[in-house]
PDB file with SEQRES, HELIX, SHEET and CRYST1 records, atoms N, CA, C and O in Angstrom:
SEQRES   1 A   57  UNK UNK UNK UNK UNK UNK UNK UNK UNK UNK UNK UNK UNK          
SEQRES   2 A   57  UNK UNK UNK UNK UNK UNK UNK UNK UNK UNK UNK UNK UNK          
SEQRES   3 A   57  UNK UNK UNK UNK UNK UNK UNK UNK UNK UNK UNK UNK UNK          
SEQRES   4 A   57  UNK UNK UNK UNK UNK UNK UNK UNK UNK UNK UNK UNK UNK          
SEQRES   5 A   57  UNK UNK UNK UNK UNK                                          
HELIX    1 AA1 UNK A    2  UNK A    5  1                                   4    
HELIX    2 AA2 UNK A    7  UNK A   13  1                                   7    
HELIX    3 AA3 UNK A   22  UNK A   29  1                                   8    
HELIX    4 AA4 UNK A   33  UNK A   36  5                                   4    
HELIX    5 AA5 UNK A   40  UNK A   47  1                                   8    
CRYST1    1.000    1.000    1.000  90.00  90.00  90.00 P 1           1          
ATOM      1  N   UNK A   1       0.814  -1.181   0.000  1.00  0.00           N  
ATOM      2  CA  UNK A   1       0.000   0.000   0.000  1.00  0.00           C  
ATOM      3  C   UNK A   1       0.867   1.258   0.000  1.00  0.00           C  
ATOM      4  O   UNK A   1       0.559   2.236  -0.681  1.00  0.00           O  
ATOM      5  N   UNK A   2       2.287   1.207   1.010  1.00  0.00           N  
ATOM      6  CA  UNK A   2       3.362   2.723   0.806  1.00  0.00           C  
ATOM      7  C   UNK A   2       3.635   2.782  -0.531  1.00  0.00           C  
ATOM      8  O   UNK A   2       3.902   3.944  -0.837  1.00  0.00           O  
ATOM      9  N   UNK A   3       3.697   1.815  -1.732  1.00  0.00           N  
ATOM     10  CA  UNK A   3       4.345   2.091  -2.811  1.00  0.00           C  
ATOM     11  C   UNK A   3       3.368   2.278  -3.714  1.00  0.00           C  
ATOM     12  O   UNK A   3       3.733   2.413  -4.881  1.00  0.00           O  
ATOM     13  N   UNK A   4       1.517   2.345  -3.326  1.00  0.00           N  
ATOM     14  CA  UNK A   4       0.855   2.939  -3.878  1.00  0.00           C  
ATOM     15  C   UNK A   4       0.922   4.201  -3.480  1.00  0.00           C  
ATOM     16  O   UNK A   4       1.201   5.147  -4.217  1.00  0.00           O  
ATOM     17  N   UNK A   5       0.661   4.264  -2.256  1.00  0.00           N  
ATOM     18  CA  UNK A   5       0.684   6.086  -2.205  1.00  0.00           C  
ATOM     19  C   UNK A   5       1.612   6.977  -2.263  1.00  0.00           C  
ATOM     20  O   UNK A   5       1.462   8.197  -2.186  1.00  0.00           O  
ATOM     21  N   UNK A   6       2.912   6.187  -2.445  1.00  0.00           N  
ATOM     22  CA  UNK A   6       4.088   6.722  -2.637  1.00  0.00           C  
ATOM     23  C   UNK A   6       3.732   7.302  -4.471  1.00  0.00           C  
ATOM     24  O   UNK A   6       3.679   8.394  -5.036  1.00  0.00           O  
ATOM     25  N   UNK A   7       3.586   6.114  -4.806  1.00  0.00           N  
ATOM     26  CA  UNK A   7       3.233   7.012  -6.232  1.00  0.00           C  
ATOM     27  C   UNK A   7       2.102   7.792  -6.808  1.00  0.00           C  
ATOM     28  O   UNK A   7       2.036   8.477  -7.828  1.00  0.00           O  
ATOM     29  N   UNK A   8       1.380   7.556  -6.043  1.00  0.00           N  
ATOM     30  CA  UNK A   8       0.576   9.178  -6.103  1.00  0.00           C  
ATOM     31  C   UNK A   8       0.158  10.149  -5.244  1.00  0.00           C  
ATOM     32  O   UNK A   8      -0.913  10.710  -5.012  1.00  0.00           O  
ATOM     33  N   UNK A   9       1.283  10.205  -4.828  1.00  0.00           N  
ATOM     34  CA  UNK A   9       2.025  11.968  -4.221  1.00  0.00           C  
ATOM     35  C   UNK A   9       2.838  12.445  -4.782  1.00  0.00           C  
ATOM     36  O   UNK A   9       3.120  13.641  -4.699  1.00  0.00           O  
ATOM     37  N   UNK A  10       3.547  11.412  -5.663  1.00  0.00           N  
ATOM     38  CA  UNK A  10       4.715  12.080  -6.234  1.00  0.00           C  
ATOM     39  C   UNK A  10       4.279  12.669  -7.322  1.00  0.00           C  
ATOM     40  O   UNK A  10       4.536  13.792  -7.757  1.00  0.00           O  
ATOM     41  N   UNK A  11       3.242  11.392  -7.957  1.00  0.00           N  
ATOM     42  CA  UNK A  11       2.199  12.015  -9.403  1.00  0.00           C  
ATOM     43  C   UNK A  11       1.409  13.689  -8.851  1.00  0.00           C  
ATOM     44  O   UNK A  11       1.327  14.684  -9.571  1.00  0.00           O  
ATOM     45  N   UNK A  12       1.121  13.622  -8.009  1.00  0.00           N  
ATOM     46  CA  UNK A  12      -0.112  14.649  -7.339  1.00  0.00           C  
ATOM     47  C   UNK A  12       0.725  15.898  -7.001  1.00  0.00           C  
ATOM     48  O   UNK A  12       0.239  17.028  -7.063  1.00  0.00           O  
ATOM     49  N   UNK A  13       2.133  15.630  -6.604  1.00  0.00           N  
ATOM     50  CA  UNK A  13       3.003  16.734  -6.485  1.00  0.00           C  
ATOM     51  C   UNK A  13       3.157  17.410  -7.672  1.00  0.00           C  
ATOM     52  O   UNK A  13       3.019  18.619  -7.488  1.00  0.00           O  
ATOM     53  N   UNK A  14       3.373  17.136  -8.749  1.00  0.00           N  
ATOM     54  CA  UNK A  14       3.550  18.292  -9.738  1.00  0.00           C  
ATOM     55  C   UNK A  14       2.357  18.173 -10.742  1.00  0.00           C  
ATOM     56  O   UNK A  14       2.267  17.945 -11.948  1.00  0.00           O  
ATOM     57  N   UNK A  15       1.448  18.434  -9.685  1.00  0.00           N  
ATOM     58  CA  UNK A  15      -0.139  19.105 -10.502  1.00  0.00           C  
ATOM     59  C   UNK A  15      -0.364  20.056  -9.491  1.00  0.00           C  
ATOM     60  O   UNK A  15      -0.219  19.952  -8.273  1.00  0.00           O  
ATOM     61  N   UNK A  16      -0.935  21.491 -10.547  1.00  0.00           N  
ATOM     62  CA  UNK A  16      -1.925  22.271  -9.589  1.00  0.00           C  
ATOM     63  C   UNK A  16      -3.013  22.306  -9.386  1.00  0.00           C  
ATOM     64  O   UNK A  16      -3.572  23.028 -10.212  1.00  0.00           O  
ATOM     65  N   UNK A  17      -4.090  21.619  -8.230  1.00  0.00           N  
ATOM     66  CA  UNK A  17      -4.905  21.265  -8.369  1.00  0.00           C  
ATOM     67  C   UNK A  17      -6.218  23.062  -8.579  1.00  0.00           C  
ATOM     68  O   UNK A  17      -7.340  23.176  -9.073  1.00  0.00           O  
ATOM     69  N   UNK A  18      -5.208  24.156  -7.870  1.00  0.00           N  
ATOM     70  CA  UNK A  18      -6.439  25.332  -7.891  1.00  0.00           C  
ATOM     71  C   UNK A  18      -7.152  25.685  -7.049  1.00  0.00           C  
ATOM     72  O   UNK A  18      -7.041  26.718  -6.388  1.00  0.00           O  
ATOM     73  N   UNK A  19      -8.296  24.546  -6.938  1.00  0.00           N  
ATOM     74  CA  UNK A  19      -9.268  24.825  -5.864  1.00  0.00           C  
ATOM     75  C   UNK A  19      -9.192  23.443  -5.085  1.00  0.00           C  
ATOM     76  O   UNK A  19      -8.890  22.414  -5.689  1.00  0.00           O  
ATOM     77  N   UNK A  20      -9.541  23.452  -3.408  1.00  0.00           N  
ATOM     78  CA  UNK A  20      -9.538  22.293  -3.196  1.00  0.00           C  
ATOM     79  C   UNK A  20     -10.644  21.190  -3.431  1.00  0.00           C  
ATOM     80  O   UNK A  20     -10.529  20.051  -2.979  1.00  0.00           O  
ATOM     81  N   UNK A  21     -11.508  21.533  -4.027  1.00  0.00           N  
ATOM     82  CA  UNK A  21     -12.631  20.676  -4.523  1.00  0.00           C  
ATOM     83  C   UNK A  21     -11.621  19.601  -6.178  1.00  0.00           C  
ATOM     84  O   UNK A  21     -11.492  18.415  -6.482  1.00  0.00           O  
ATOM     85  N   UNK A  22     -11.266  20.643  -6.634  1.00  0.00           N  
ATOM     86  CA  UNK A  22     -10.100  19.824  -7.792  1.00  0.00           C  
ATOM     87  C   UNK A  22      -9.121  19.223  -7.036  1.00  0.00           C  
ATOM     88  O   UNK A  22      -8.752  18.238  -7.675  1.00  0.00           O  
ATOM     89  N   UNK A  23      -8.453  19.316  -5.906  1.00  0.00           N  
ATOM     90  CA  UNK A  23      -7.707  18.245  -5.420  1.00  0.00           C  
ATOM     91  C   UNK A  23      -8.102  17.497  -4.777  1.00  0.00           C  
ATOM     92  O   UNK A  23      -7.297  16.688  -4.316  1.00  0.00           O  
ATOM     93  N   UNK A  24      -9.399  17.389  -4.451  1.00  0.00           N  
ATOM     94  CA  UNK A  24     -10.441  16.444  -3.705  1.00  0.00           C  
ATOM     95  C   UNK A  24     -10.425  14.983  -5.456  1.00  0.00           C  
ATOM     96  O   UNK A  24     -10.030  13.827  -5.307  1.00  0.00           O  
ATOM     97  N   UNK A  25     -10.790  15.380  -6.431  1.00  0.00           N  
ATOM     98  CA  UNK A  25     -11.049  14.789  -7.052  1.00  0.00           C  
ATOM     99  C   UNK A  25      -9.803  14.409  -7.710  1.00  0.00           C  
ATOM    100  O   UNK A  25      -9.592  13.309  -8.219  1.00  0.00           O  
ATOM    101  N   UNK A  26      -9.018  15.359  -7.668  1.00  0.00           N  
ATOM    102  CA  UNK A  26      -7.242  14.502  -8.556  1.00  0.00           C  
ATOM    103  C   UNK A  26      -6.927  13.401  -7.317  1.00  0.00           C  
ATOM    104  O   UNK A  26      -6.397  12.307  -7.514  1.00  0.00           O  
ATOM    105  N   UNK A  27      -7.267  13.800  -6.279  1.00  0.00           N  
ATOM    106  CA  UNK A  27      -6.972  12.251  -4.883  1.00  0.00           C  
ATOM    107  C   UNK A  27      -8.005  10.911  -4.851  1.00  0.00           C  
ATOM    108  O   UNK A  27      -7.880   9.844  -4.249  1.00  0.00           O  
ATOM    109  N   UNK A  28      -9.002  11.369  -5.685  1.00  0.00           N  
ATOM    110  CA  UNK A  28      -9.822  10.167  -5.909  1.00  0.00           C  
ATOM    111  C   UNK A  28      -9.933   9.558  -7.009  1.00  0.00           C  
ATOM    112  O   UNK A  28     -10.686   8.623  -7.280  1.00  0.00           O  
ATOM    113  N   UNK A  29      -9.133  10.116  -7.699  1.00  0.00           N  
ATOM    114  CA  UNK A  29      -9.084   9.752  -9.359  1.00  0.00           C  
ATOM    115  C   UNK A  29      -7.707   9.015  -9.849  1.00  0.00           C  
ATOM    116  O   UNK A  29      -7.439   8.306 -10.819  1.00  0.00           O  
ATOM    117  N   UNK A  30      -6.964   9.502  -8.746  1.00  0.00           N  
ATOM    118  CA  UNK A  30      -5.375   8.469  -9.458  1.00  0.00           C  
ATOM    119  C   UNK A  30      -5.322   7.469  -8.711  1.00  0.00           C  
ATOM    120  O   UNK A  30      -4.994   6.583  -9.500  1.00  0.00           O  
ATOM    121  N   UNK A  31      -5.437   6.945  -7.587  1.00  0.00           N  
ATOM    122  CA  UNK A  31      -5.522   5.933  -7.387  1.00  0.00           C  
ATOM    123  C   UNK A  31      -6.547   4.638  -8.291  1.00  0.00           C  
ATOM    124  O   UNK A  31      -6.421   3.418  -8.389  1.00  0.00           O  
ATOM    125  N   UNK A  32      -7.381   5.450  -8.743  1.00  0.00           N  
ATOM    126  CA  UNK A  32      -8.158   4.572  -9.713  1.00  0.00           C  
ATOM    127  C   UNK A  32      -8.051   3.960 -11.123  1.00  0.00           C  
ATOM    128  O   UNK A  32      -8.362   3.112 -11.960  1.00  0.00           O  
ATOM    129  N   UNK A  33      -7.348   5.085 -10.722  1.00  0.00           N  
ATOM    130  CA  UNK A  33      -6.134   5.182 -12.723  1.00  0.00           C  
ATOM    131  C   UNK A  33      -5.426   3.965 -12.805  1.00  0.00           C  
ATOM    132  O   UNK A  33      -5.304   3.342 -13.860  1.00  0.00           O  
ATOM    133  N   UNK A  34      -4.810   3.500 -11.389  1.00  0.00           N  
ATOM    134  CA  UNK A  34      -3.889   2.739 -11.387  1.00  0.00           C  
ATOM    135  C   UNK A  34      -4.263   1.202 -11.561  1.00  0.00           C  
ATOM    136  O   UNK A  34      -3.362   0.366 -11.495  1.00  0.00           O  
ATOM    137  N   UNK A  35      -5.766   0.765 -11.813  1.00  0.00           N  
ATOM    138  CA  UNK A  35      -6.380  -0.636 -11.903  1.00  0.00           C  
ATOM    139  C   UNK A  35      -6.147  -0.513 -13.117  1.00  0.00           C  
ATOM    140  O   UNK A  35      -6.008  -1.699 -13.417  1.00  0.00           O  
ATOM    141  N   UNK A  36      -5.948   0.255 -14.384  1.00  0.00           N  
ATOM    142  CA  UNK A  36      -5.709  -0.045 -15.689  1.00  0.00           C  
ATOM    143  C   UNK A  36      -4.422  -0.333 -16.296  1.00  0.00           C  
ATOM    144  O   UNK A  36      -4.199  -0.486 -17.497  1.00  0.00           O  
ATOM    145  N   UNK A  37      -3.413  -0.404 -15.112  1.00  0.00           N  
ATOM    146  CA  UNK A  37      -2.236   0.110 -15.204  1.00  0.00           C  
ATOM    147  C   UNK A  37      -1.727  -1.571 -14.611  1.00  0.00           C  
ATOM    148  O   UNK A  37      -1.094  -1.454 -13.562  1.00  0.00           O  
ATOM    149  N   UNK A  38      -1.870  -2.983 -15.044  1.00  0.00           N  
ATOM    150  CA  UNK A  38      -1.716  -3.692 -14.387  1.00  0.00           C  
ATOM    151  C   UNK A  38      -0.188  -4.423 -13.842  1.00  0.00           C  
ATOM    152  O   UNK A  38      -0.060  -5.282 -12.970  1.00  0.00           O  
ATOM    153  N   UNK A  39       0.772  -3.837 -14.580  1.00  0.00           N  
ATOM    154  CA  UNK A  39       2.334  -3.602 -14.672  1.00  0.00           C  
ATOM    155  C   UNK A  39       2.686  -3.340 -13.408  1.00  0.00           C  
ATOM    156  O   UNK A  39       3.244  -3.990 -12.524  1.00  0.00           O  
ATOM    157  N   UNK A  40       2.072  -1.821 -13.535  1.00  0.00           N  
ATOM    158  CA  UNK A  40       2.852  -1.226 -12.319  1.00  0.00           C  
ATOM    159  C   UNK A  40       1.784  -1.662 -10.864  1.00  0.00           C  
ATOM    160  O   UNK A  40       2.099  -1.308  -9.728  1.00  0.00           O  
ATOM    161  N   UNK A  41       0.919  -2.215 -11.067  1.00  0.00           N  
ATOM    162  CA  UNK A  41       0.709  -2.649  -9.371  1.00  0.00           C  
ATOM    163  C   UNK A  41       1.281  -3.970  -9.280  1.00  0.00           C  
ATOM    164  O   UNK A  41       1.204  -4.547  -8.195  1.00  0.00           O  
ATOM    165  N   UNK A  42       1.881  -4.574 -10.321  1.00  0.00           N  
ATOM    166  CA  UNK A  42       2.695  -6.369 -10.083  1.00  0.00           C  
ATOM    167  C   UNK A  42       3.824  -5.821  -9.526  1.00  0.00           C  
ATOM    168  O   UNK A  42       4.479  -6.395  -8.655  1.00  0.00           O  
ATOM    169  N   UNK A  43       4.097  -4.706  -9.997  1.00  0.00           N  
ATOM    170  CA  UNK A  43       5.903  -3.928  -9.778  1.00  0.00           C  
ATOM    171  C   UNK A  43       5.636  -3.744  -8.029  1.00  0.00           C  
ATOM    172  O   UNK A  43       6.384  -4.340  -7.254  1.00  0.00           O  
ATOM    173  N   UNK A  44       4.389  -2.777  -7.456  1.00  0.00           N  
ATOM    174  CA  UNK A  44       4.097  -2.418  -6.092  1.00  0.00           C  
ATOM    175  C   UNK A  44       4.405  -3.932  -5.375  1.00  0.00           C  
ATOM    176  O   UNK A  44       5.251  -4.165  -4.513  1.00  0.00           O  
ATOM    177  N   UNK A  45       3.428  -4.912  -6.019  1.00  0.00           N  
ATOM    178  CA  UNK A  45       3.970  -6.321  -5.223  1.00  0.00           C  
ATOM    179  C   UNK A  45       4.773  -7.157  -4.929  1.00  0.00           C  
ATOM    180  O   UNK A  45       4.797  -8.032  -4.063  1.00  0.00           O  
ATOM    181  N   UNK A  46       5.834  -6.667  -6.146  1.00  0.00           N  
ATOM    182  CA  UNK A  46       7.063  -7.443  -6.386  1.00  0.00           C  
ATOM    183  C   UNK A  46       7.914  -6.629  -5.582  1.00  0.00           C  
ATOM    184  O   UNK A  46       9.030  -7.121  -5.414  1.00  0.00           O  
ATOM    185  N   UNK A  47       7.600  -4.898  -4.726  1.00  0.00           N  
ATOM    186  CA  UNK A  47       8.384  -4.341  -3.909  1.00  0.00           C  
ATOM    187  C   UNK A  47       8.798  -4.982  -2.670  1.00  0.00           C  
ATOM    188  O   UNK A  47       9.942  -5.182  -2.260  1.00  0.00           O  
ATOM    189  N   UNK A  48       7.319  -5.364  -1.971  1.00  0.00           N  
ATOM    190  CA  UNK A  48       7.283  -6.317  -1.133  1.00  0.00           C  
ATOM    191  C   UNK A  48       8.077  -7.347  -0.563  1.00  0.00           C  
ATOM    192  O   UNK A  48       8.279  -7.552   0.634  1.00  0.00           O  
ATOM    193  N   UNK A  49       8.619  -8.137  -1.803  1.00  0.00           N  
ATOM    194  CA  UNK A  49       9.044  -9.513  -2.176  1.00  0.00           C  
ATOM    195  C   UNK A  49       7.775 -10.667  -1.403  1.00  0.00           C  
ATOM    196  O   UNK A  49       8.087 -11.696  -0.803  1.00  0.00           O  
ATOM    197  N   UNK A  50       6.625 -10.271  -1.569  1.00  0.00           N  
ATOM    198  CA  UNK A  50       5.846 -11.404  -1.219  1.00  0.00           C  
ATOM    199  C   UNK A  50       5.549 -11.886  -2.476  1.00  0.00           C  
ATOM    200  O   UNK A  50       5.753 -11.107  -3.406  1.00  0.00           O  
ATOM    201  N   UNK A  51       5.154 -12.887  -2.709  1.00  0.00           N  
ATOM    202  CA  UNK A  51       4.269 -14.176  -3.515  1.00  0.00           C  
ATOM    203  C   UNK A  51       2.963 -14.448  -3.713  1.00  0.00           C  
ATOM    204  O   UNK A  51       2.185 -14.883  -2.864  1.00  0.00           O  
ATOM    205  N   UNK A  52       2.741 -14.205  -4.765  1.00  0.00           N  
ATOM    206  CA  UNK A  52       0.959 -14.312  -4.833  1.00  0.00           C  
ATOM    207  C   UNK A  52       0.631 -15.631  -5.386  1.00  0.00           C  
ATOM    208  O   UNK A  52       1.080 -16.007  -6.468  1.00  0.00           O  
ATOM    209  N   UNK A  53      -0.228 -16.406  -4.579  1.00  0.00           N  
ATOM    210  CA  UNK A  53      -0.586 -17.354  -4.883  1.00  0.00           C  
ATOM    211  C   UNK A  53      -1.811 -17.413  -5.404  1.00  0.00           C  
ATOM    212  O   UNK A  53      -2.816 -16.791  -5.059  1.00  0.00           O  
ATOM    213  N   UNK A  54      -1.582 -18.712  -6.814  1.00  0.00           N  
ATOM    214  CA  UNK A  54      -3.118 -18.635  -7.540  1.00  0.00           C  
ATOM    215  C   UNK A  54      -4.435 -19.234  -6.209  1.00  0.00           C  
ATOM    216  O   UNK A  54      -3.959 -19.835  -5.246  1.00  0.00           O  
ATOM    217  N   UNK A  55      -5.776 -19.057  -6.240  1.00  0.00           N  
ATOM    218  CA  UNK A  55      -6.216 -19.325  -5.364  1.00  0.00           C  
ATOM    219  C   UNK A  55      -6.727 -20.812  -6.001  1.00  0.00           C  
ATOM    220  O   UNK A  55      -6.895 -21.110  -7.183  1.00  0.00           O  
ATOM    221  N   UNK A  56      -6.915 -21.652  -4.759  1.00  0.00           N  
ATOM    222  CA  UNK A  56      -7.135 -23.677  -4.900  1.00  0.00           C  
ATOM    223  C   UNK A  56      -8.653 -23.684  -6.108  1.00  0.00           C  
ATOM    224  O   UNK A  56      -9.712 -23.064  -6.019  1.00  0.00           O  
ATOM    225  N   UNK A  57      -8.349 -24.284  -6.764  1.00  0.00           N  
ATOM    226  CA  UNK A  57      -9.648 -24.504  -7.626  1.00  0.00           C  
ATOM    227  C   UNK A  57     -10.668 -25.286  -6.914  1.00  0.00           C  
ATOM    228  O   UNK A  57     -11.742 -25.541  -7.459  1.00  0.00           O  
TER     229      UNK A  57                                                      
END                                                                             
């Protein structure tokens, strides 16, 4: 979870959000961004060094 929110603060740091109603919504919107992005959350898990196991059929 630190190496999700690690990367979007760093993303969120060089945006101006303006008003805080627009940074209300750039904080609810990149984390969401990131389910399309399926690379970089294997990369967040592989930070870890844990193991994902397929689940028992």
């Amino acid at each position: 979870m630190e190496g999700v929110w690690a990367h979007c603060r760093h993303r969120l740091a060089h945006l101006t959000a303006g008003t805080v109603d627009r940074l209300e919504v750039l904080v609810r919107n990149r984390p969401k961004r990131l389910q399309y992005r399926p690379a970089a959350l294997d990369g967040f898990v592989a930070e870890t060094g844990l193991q994902l196991e397929s689940p028992p059929p």
